[in-house]
C-alpha positions in Angstrom: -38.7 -113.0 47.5 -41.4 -110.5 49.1 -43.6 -108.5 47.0 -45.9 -105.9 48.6 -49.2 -107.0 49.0 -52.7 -105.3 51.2 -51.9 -108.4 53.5 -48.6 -107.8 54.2 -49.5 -104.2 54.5 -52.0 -105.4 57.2 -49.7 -107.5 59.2 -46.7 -104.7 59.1 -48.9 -102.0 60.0 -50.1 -104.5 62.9 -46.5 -105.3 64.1 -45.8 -101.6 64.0 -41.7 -102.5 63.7 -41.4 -100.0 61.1 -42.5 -97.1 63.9 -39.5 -98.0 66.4 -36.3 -97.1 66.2 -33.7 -99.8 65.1 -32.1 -99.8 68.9 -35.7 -99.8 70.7 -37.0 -102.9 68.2 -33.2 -104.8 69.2 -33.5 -103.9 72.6 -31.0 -103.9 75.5 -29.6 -107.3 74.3 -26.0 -108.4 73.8 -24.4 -109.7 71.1 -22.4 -112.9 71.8 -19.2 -114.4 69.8 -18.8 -117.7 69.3 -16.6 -118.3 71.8 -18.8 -116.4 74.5 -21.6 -119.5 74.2 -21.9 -122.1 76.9 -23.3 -125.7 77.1 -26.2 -125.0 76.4 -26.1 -122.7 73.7 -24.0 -125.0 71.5 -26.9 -127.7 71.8 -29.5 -125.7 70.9 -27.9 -124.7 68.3 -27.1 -128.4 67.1 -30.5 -129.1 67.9 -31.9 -126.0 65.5 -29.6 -128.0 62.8 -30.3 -131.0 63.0 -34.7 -129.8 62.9 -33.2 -128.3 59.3 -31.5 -131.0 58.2 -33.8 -133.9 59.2 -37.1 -131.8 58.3 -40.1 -132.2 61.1 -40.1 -136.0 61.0 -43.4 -136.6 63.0 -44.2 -133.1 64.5 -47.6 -131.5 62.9 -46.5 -129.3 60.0 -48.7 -126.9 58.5 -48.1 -124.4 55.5 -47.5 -120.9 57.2 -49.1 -118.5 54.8 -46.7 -115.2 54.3 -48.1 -112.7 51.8 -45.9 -111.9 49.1 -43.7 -114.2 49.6 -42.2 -116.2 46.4 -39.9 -118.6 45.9 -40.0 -120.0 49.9 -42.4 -122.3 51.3 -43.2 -121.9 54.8 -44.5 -123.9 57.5 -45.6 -123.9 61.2 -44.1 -127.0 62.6 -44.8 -129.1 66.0 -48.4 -129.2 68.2 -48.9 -125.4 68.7 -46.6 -124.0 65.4 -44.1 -122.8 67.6 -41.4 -124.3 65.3 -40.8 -122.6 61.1 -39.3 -124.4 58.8 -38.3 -122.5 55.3 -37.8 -124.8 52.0 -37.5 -123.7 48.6 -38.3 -126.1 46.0 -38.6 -128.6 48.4 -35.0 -128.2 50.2 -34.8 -127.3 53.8 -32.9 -123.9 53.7 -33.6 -122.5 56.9 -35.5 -123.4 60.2 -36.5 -121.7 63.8 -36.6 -124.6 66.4 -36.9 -124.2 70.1 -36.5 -120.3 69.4 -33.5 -120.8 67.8 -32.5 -119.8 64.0 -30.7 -122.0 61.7 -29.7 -121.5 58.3 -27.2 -124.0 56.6 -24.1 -122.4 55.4 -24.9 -123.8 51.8 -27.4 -120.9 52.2 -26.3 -118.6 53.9 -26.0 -114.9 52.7 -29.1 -114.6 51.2 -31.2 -112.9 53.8 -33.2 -116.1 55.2 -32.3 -115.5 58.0 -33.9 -112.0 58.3 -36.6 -113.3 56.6 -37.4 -115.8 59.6 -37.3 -112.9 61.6 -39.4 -110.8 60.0 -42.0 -114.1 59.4 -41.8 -114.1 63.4 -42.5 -110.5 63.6 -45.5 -110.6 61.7 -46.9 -113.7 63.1 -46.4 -111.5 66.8 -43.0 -112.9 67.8 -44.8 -115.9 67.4 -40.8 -118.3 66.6 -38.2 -115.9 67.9 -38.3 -114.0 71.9 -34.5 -113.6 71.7 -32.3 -113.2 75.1 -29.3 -112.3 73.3 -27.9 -112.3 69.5 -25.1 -114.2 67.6 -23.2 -112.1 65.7 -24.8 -113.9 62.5 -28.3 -113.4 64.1 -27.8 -109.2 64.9 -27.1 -109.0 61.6 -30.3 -110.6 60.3 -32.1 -108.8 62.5 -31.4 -105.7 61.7 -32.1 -106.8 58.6 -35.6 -107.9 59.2 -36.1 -103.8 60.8 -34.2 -102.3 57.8 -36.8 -104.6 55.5 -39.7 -103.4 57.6 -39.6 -99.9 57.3 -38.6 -99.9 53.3 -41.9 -101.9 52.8 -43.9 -99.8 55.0 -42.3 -96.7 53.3 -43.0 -98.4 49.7 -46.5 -98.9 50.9 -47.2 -95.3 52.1 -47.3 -95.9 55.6 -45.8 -93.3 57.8 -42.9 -93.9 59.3 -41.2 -91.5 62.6 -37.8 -89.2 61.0 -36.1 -90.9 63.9 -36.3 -94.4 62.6 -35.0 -93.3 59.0 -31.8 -92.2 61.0 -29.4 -95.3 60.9 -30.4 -95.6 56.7 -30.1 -92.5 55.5 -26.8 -93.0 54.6 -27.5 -95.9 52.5 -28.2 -99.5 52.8 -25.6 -100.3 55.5 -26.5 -99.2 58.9 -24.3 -97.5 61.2 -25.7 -99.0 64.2 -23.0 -102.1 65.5 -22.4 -105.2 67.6 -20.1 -103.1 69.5 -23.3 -100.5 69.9 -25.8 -102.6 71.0 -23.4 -104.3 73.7 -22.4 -101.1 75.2 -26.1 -100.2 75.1 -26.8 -104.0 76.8 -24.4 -102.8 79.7 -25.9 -99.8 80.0 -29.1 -101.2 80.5 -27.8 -103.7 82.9 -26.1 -100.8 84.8 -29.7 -99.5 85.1 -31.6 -102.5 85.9 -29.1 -104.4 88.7 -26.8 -101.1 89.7 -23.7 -102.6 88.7 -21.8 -103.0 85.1 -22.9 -106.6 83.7 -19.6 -108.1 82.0 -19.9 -109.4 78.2 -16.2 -110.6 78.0 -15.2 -114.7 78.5 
């Protein structure tokens, strides 16, 4: 799906994802269950599915050029590109609307969604400024870093011994959903002086 190319050597080296550490490029954010999302949440995510099901209807759509990627088409949708859709062959199989990533559970498991991340990180977080993380969304994410520094270590570019900590034991990382929320607490001790609660 992503073949190494000088382009995409370009844009990694100029996102720089590949030099931080897997819990400095997630941040101090939590990661919420299902059950943890309010009002809000639930419509923006029906909203992100319904922009994948329905496609742009009248928004501008442009093709979003991504070096060395095959097999996915993908385009910068609405007045300013803020929106990405992802089709293959013509089929909608994933989308970022409103910030928001959605990937059909026809295609699920086959990395689009940390594909969508890592086409926002090399378009400068251009689709995705995330507050907090599904479950499903953490996962991709981590992803997206994990993909980042294998291509910038395939392409010779160097990357800090601290970053290659959470993969040296092989492709699964050891950091979790249960890490990163104590480390969202942690940095909501810090910030407000008092222990931020992640539980319904």
């Amino acid at each position: 799906m992503l073949t190494l190319t000088p382009d995409l050597i370009e844009l990694l080296e100029g996102a720089g994802n590949h030099r931080k550490t897997l819990q400095a490029y997630l941040g101090p954010l939590p990661v919420l269950r299902r059950d943890q999302y309010g009002a809000a949440e639930l419509e923006a995510m029906s909203d992100a599915e319904l922009f994948v099901a329905r496609g742009p209807g009248p928004m501008a759509c442009r093709r979003l050029e991504v070096p060395g990627l095959t097999g996915i088409d993908a385009f910068a949708v609405g007045g300013g590109g803020q929106n990405l859709l992802l089709t293959e062959k013509g089929v909608r199989v994933g989308g970022i609307f409103q910030l928001l990533p959605f990937v059909p559970p026809a295609h699920r498991g086959r990395g689009l969604g940390a594909l969508m991340v890592l086409i926002s990180d090399l378009n400068g977080d251009r689709f995705l400024f995330p507050e907090s993380y599904s479950e499903e969304g953490f996962r991709a994410r981590c992803a997206a870093h994990r993909t980042q520094v294998r291509l910038a270590l395939e392409a010779g570019l160097p990357v800090p011994e601290g970053v290659l900590d959470p993969y040296r034991s092989g492709p699964e990382m050891s950091w979790t959903a249960e890490e990163q929320n104590r480390q969202a607490r942690l940095a909501g001790e810090g910030a407000t002086g008092q222990e931020i609660s992640l539980d319904p």
